[in-house]
C-alpha positions as MATLAB code, in Angstrom:
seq = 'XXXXXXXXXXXXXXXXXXXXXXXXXXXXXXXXXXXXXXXXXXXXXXXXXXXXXXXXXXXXXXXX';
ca = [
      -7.855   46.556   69.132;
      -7.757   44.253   72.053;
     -10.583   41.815   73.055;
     -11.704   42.545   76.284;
     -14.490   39.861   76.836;
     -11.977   37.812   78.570;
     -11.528   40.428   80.573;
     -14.882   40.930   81.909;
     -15.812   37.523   81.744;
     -12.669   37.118   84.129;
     -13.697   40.220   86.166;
     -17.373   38.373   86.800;
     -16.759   35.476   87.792;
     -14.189   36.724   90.826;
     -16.184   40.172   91.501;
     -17.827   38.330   94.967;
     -14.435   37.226   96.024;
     -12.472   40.026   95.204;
     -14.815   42.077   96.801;
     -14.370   40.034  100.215;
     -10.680   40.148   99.639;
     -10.525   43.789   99.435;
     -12.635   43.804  102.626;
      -9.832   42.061  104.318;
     -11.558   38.109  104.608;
      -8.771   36.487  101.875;
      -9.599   33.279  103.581;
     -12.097   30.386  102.846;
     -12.742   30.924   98.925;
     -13.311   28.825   96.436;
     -12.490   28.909   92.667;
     -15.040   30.019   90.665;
     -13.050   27.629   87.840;
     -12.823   24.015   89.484;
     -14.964   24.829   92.368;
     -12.097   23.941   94.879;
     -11.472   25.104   97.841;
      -8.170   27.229   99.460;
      -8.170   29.907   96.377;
      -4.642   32.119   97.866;
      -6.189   35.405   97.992;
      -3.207   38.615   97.987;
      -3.987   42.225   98.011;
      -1.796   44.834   98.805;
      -2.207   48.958   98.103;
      -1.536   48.655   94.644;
      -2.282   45.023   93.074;
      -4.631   42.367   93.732;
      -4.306   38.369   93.201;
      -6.400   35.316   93.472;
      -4.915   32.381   92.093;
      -6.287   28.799   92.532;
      -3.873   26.329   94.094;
      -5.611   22.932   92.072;
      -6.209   24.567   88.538;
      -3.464   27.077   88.559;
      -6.240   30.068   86.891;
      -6.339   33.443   88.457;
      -7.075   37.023   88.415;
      -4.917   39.634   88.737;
      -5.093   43.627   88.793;
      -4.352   47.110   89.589;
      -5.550   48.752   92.292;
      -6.602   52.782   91.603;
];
């Protein structure tokens, strides 16, 4: 069985931005890692990603 705490721990920490991204403002973020600024928000009509440019962490998934 796979440990999904990761998962959700991953999924609240970037629920405000992805929420923003999805709404079509992928501009101004910052990472909810390292705290910098100029996260590169994509989103597309199947996938999402929001990867930090300093730290290199992101978050990536499926759209239904």
């Amino acid at each position: 069985m796979q440990d999904t705490g990761s998962d959700i721990d991953a999924l609240d920490a970037y629920e405000d931005i992805l929420q923003e991204v999805l709404a079509g403002r992928s501009e101004g973020h910052r990472c909810p890692n390292c705290g910098e600024e100029g996260l590169d928000c994509r989103a597309d009509e199947a996938k999402v990603r929001l990867e930090c440019r300093k730290c290199g962490r992101f978050f990536e998934g499926l759209l239904a």
